[in-house]
Backbone bond lengths (Angstrom), bond angles and torsions (degrees), N, CA, C in turn:
res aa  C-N    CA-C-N  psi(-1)  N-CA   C-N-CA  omega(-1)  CA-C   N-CA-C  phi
1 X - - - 1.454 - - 1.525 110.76 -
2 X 1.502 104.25 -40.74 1.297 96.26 -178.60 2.085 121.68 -74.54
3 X 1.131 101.55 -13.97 1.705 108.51 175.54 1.755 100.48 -81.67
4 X 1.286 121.42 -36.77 1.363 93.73 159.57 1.235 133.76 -90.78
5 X 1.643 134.08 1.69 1.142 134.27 150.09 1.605 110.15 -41.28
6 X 1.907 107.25 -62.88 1.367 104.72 -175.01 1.946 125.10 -55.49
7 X 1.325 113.14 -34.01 0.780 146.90 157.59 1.185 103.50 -23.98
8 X 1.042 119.39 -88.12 1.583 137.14 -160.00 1.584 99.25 -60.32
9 X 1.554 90.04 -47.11 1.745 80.60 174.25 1.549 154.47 -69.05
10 X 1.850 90.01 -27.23 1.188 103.57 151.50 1.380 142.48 -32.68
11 X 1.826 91.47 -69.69 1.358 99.95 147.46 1.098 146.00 -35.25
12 X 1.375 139.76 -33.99 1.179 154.23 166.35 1.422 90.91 -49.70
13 X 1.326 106.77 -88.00 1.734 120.52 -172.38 1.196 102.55 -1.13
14 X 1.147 104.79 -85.10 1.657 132.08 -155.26 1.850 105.40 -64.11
15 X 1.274 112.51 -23.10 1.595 107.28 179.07 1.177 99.96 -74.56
16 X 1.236 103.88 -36.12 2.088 107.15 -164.21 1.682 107.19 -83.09
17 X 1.635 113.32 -28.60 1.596 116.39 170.47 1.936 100.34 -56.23
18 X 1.447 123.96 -41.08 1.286 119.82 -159.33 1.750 90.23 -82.66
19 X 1.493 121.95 -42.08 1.419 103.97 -169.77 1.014 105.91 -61.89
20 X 2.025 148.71 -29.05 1.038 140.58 163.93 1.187 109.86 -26.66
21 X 1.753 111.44 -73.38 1.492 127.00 -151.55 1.471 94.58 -58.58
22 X 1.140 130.95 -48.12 1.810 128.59 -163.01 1.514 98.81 -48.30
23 X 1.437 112.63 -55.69 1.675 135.56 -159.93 1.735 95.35 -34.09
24 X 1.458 86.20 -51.64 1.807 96.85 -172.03 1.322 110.37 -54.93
25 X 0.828 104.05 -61.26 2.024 130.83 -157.11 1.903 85.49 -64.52
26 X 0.916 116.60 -62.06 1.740 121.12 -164.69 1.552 101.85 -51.31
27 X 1.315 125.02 -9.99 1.637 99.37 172.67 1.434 115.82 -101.14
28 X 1.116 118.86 121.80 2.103 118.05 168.51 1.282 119.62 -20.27
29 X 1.437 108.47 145.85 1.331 115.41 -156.60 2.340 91.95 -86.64
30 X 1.245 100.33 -179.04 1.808 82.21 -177.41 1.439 80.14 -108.00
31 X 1.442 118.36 160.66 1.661 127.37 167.34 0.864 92.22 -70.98
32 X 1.841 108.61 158.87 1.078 136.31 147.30 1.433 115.58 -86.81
33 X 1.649 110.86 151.23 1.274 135.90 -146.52 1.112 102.85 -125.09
34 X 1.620 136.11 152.64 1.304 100.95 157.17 1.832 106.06 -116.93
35 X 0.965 108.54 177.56 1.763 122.47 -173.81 1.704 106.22 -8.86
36 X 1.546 87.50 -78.94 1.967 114.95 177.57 0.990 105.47 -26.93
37 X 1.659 133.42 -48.01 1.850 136.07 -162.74 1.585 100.35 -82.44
38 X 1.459 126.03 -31.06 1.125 109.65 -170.73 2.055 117.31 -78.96
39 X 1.305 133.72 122.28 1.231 138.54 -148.68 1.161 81.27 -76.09
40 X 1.560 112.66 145.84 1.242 151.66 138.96 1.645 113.43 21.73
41 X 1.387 96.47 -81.99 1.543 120.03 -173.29 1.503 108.39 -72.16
42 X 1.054 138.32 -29.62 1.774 140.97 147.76 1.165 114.20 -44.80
43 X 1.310 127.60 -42.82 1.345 136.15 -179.44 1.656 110.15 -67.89
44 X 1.154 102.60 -54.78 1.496 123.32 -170.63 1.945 103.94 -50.63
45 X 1.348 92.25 -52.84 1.623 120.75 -178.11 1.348 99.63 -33.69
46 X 1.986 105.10 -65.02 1.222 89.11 -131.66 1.997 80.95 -100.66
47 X 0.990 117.39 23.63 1.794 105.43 153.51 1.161 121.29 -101.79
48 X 1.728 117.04 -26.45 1.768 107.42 152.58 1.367 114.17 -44.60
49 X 1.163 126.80 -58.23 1.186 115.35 -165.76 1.819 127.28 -88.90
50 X 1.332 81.85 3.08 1.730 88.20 177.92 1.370 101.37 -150.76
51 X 1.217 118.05 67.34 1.797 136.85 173.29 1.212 121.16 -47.12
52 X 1.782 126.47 -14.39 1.343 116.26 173.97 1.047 109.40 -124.14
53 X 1.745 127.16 15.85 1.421 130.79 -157.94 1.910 96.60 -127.59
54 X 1.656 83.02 133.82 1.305 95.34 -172.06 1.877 105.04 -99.74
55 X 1.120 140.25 130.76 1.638 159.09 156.53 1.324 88.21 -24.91
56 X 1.471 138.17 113.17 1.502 123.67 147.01 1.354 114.74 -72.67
57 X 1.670 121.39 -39.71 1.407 129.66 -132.49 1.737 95.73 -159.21
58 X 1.597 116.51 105.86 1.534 92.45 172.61 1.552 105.15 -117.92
59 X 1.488 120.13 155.71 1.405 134.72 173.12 1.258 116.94 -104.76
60 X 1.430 103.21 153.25 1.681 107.96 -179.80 1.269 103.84 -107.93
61 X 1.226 146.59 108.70 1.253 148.11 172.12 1.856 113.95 -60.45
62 X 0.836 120.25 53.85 1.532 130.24 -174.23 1.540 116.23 27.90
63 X 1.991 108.86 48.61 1.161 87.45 -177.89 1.308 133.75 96.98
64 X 1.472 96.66 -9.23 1.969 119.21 169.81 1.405 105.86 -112.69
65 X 1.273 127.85 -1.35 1.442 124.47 -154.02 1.064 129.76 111.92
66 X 1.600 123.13 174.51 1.896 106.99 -145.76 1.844 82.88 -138.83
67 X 1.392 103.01 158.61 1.571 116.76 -174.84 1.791 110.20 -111.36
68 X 0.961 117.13 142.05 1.831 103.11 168.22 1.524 89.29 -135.95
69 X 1.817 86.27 147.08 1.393 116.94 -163.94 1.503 81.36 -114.99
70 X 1.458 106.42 120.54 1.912 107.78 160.91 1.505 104.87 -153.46
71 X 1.274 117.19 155.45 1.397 125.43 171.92 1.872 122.92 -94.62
72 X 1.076 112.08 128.15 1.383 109.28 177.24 1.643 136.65 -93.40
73 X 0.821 141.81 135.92 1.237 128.82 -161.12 1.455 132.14 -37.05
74 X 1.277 127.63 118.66 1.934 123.62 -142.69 0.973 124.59 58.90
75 X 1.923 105.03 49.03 1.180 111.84 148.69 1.780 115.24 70.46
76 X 1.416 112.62 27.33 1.697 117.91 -171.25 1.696 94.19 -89.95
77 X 0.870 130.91 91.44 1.657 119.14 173.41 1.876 116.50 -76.42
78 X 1.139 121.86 114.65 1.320 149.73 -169.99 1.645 124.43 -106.71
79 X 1.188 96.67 129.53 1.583 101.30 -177.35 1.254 98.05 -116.07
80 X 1.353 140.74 149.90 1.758 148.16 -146.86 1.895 82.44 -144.34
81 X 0.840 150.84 137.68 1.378 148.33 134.70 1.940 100.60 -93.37
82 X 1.247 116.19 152.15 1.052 142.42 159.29 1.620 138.70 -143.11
83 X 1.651 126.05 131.54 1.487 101.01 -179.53 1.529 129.00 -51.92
84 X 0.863 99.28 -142.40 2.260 115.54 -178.76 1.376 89.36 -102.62
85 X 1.370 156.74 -4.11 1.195 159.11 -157.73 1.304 110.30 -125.56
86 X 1.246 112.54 -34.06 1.768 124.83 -165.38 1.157 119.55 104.54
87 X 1.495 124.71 -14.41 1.502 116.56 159.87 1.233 133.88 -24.34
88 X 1.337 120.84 141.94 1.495 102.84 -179.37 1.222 105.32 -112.41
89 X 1.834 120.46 148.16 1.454 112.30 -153.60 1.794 84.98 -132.73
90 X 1.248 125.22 -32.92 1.288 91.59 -179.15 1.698 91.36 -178.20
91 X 1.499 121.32 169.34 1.424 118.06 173.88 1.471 104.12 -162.67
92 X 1.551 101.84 131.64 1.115 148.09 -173.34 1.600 121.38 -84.47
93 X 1.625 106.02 128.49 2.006 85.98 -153.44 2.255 73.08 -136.14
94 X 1.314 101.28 125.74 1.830 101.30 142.92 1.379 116.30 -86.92
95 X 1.244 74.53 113.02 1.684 104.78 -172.18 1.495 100.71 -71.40
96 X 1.399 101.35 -72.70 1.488 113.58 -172.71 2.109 134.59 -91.09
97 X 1.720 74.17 19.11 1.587 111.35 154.75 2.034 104.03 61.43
98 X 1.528 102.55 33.01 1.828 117.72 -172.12 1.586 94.67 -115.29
99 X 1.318 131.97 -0.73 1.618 121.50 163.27 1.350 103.29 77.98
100 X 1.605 107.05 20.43 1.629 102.43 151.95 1.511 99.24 -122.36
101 X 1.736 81.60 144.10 2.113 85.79 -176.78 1.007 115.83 -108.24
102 X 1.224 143.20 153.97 1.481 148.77 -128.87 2.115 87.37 -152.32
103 X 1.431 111.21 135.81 1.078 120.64 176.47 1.713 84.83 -71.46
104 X 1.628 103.25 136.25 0.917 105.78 173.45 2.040 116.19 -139.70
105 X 1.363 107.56 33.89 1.228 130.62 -175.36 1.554 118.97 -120.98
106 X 1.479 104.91 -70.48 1.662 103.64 179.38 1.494 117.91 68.43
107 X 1.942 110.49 1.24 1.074 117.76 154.25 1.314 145.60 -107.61
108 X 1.375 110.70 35.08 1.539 123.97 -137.41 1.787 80.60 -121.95
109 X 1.542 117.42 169.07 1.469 124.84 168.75 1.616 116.18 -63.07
110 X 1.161 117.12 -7.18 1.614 124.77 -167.64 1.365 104.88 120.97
111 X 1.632 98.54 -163.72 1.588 104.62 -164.82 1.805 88.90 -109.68
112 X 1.459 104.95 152.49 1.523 112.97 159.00 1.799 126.39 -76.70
113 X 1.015 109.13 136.10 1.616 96.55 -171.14 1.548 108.31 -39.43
114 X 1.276 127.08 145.08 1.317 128.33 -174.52 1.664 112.45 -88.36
115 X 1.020 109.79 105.58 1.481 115.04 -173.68 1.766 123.20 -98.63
116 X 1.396 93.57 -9.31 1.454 124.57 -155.60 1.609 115.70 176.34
117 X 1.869 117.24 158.33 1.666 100.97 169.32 1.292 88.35 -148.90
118 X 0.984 95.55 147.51 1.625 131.63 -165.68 1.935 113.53 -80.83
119 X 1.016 93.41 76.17 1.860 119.62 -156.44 1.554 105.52 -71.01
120 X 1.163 134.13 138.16 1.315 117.62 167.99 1.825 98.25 -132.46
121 X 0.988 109.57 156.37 1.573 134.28 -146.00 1.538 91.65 -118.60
């Protein structure tokens, strides 16, 4: 009785580890943009605040605001979110270098409703 208690539970685990993983995966990726589409004041934003870091890759958040994908020196890869205004809302660091990004600020205005995430390949 007791190997199918564990059993059963295992199972559990592991169904509910995959419904996590789907959660992620199930939202649309955001387009990519290139330079020209991103307005003025986004641009402006995100070189005040990151003066030696160059935009590899920018996203359009459908209309909530745009993401920049850039790398920092030793290889820190960083995601910048900003509003439609240039606000800055929050930034995203792979920490543990697997291409999932981890809020890594906690100083930003909050998050924008998630409409999309800004995926890099």
């Amino acid at each position: 009785m007791k190997k199918i208690i564990a059993i059963a539970g295992l199972a559990a685990l592991i169904c509910s580890c995959t419904k996590d993983e789907k959660k992620e995966t199930d939202m649309p990726k955001c387009p990519v943009i290139s330079k020209e589409a991103v307005p003025l004041s986004v641009k402006q934003a995100f070189a005040t605040k990151y003066p030696a870091d160059s935009v590899i890759t920018w996203f359009d958040k459908s209309g909530s605001g745009y993401c920049a994908y850039f790398i920092q020196p030793v290889s820190v890869k960083k995601l910048a979110e900003f509003s439609t205004t240039g606000l800055f809302i929050r930034e995203e660091t792979d920490l543990d270098h697997d291409g999932n990004f981890e809020d890594s600020t906690s100083t930003g205005t909050g998050k924008t409703p998630a409409v999309c995430e800004c995926d890099i390949e």
